[in-house]
N, C-alpha and C positions, 0 to 999 in steps of 0.2 A: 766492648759493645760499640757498634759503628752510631756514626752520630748524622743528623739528617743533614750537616752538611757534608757529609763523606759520601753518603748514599747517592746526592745528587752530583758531586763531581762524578762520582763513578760511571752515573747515568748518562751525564753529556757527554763524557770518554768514550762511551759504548756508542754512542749515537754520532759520534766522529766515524768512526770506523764504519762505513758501511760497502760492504761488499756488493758490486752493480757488476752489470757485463762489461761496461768500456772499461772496469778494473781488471776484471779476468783477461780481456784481451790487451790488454798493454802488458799486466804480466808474460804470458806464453808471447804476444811479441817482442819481450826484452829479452826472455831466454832464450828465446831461438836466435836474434841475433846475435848475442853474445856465444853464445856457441857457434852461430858460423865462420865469426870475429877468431874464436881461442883453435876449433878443431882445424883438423887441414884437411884442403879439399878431399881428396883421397880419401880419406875417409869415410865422409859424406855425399861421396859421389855426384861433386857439380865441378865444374870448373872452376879456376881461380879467381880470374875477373867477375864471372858470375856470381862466384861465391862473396867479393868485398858487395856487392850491387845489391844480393838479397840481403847481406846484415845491414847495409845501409840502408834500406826501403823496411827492414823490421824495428830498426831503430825510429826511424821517424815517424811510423805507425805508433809505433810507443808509445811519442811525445804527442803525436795529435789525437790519440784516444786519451791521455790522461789529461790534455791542456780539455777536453771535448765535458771528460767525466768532472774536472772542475766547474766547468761554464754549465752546465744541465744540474750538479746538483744548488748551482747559488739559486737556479729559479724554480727549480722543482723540488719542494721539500718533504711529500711524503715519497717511502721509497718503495713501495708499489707504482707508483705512476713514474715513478724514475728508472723502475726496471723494464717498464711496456716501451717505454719513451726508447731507451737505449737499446734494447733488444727490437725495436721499429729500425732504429739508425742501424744498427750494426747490419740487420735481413736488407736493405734500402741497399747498403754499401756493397754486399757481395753480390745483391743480384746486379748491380750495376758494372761493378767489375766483370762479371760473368757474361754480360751482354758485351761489353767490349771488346772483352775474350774472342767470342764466336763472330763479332763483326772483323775482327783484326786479321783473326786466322782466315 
């Protein structure tokens, strides 16, 4: 028989873990770099150079979505408003990339 202080570590455990979008996207951008990092280009059909430039740009993306998903969950504590917040940043971030895109080309 669990004991109410087992119940409540459990509970702060579970409430550690919280699954937001800037987690989702630091993961798929770790894996992707790492895998542009291990497979050969050839493979993946980019170039070489290209190929070290995107795992380097997927790596850092990594580090500043999870240093991002740190600093937004210390002041936003429910995680509803934590997922409007992050999924605002995340739409803000590609439509701006996408704007530079079309102004570049």
């Amino acid at each position: 028989m669990e004991t109410i202080e087992n119940c409540a570590v459990e509970i702060e455990y579970l409430t550690i873990l919280k699954l937001t979008p800037l987690n989702i996207v630091s993961s798929i951008a770790l894996v992707t770099g790492m895998m542009l990092f291990i497979k050969p280009a050839a493979i993946l059909g980019v170039q070489q150079q290209v190929n070290g430039l995107l795992a380097g740009f997927c790596i850092l993306t990594a580090i500043i979505a999870f240093i991002s998903d740190l600093l937004l969950r210390k002041f936003i504590p429910l995680l509803g408003k934590l997922w409007i917040v992050e999924g605002v940043l995340i739409f803000f971030t590609v439509a701006l990339l996408l704007i530079l895109k079309s102004a570049i080309a």
